[in-house]
N, C-alpha and C positions, 0 to 999 in steps of 0.2 A: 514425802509423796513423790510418783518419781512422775516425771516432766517431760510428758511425749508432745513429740513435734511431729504430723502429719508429715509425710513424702507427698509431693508433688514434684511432676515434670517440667524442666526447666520448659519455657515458650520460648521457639525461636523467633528473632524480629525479622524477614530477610530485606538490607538494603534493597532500595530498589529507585530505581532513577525514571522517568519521563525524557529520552532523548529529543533535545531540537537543533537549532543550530545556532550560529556565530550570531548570523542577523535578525532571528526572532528566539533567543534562548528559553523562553517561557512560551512559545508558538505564537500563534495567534489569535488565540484569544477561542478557537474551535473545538478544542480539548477540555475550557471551561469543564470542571463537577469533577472531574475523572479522579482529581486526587481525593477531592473528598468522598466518593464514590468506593477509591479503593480506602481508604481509613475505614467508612462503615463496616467494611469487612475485614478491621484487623490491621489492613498491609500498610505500611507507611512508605509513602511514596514522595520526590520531588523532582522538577524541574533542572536538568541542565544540559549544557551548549555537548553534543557529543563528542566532540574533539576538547572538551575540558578534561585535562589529569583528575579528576577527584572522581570520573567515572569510572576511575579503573578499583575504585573501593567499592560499586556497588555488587550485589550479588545477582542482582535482575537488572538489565537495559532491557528498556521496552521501548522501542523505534517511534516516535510519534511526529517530526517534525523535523527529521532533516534534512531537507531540501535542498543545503548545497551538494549534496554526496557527489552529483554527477560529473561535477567541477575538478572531484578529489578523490574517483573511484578507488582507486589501488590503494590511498590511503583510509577509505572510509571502510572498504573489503577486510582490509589486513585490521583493522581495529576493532570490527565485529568480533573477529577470531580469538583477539587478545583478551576482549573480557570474559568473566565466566560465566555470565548468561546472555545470549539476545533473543528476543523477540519478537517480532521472527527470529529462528536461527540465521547463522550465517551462509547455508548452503540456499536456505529458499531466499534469502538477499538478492545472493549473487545471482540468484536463475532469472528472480522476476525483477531485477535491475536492468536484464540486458532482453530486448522483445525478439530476439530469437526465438525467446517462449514461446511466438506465438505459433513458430512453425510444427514446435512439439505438441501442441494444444491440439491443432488442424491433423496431425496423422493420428492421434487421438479422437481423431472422431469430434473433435468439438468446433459448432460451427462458428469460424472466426471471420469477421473480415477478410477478403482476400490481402493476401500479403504477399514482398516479392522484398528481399531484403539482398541489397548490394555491397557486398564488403568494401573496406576502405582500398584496395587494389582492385578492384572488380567496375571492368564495365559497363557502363550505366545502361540502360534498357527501357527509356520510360514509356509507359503505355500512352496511345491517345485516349483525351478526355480530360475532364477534370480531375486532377487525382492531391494526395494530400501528400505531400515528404516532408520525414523529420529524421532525430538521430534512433539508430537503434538501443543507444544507451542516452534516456531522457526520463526527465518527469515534467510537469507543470504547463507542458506547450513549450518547453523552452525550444528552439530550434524549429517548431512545427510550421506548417505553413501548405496552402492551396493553390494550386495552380488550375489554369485553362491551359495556358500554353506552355508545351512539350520543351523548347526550348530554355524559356524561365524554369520550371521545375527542373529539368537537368543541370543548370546551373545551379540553384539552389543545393542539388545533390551533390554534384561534384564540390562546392564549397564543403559543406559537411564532410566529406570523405577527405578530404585536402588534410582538416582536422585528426587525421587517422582515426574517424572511426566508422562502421558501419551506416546503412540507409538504410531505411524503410519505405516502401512507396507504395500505395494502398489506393482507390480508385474512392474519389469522393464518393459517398452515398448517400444522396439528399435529403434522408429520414432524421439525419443528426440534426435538420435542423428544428424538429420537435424537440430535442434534446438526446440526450444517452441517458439511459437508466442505469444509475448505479447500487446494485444490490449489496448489500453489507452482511458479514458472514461477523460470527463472535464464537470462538472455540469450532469452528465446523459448523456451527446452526445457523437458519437462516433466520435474522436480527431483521432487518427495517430496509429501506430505500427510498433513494431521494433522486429529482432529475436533475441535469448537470445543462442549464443550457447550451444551444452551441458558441465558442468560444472563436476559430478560427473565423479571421473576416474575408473575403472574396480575395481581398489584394494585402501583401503586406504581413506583418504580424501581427500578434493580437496585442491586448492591453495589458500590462502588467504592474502588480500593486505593488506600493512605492518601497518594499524592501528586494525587489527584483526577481524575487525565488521563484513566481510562478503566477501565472495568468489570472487574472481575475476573473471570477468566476460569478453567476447566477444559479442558487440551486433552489429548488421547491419541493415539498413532501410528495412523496409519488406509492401508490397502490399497485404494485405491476402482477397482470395475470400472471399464473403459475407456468406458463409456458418459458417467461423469463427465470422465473426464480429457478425450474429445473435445468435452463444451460446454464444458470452460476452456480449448480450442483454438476453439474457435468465438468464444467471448466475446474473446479476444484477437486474433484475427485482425480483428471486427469494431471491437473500439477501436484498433485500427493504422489500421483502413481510412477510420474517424470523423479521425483527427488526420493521416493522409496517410501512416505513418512505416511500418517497415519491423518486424514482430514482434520481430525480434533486437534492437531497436533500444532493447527493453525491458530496463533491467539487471534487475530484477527484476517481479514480477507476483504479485498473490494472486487467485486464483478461488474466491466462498466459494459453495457449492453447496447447496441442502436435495435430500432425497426420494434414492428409491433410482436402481437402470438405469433401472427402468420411465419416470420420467415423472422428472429431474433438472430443478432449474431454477436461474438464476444468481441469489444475494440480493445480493453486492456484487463488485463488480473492485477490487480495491485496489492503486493505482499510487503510492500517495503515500508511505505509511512503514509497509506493514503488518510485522506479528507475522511470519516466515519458518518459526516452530516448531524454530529448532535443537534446543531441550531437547528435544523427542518424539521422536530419533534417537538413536541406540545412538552408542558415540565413535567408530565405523570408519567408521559411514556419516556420522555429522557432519562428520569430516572431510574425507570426500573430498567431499560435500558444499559445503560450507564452499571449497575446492579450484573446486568448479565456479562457485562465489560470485567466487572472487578471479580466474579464467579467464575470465569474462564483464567483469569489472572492467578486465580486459588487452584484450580485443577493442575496449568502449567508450574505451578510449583513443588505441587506433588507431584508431577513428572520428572522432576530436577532432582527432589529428593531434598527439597527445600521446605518442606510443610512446617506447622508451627512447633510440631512432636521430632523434627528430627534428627534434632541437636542435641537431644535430652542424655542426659550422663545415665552410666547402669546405675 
């Protein structure tokens, strides 16, 4: 009797890593569901510190939690490049690592906060009023800070720039302190949002949780009119159009917004490891959520050329 054996296609697994850092290497506890969110769908995924060697064996890094990068830019830039996948890539990193962006955003037609950014040799200029300065290359509130007074604020600046890097100085806008809307993008769609109380206090710096990386934070579920949701379509369309690439091409995206319909404006794009707010979702909608998370994770791997058919021997 002769003894056939069915052909099937080998299934590829693709490694695939959850980058964080040194001081929280499993995060903080915000990304909670995600690995088993991505298993549901096949992808076997884990947690590690992204400057650990053992991430140069996966096949996907996917940015979630690195928070010290800004401490170790040129090392953290040059090590995107080194593995064979990030996600973000490593060209949208570097763009929305440094808030230059925002001035590309603003000739793009996207209306951003006023911005006035002083290179680390450049003249300081500070407007009167109350205005906000921090680094041009930051996350978490680190370096941020508010002033009344013109002289404080330019010190504060020229400290920063001493540092050799850029400034940022942006004209307080008292709407922040309803909060900022932070709109959340998954593959290019628009996902969910949540508000971000305000964080900077009158004097001083703000509060930061006790592993250092970044300011603590108050966030609550938020319903924002479609006035907002279409500038964090606009701001995305216009950093697709800054880096050449394609909106969907985004596995994830944060658009953090102040003010209400009337007069919305964009304070930051965060493409590199933002906060996505699972906790400010109910479980039904986190997880389907979370679902749409590991859905965009399956398309970008079919963009890599990574799917589970693509290994398969003739």
């Amino acid at each position: 009797m002769l003894n056939v054996k069915l052909a099937r296609p080998d299934v590829f697994h693709p490694r695939i890593v959850l980058a964080a850092c040194p001081a929280l290497p499993e995060s903080d506890g915000g990304d909670d569901g995600l690995v088993e969110a991505l298993g549901a769908r096949g992808l076997h995924a884990h947690w590690l510190s992204w400057d650990d060697p053992a991430t140069a064996d996966a096949d996907v890094v996917i940015l979630r939690a690195t928070w010290d990068y800004i401490d170790r830019l040129d090392e953290f830039l040059a090590w995107t490049r080194r593995m064979r996948h990030v996600l973000n890539g490593p060209d949208v990193v570097a763009w929305s690592a440094d808030k230059h962006y925002l001035l590309d955003l603003a000739r793009r037609g996207v209306p951003v906060v006023p911005t006035r950014i002083f290179e680390a040799d450049e003249a300081l200029d500070v407007p009167a009023g109350e205005v906000v300065v921090k680094p041009a290359i930051g996350m978490g509130s680190v370096g941020a800070q508010r002033f009344t007074d013109a002289g404080a604020a330019a010190a504060h600046a020229a400290t920063l720039q001493a540092r050799g890097g850029a400034v940022v100085v942006q004209p307080y806008d008292p709407r922040i302190e309803a909060g900022e809307t932070a709109l959340v993008f998954l593959g290019g769609k628009q996902s969910h949002a949540f508000t971000k109380a305000a964080i900077l206090p009158a004097e001083g710096a703000p509060e930061f949780d006790e592993s250092g990386t970044y300011a603590a934070e108050t966030l609550t579920p938020a319903d924002p009119d479609f006035e907002l949701w279409d500038v964090g379509h606009g701001a995305l369309a216009a950093a697709a159009d800054v880096l050449g690439i394609e909106v969907t091409d985004l596995l994830y995206a944060r658009v953090d917004v102040i003010g209400g319909r009337d007069d919305p404006r964009v304070l930051e794009v965060e493409l590199v490891e933002p906060s996505l707010g699972w906790r400010q979702l109910d479980a039904e909608t986190r997880a389907a959520r979370q679902r749409d998370f590991a859905v965009s994770v399956e398309a970008a791997l079919e963009r890599l050329g990574l799917g589970p058919l693509s290994h398969r021997r003739p």
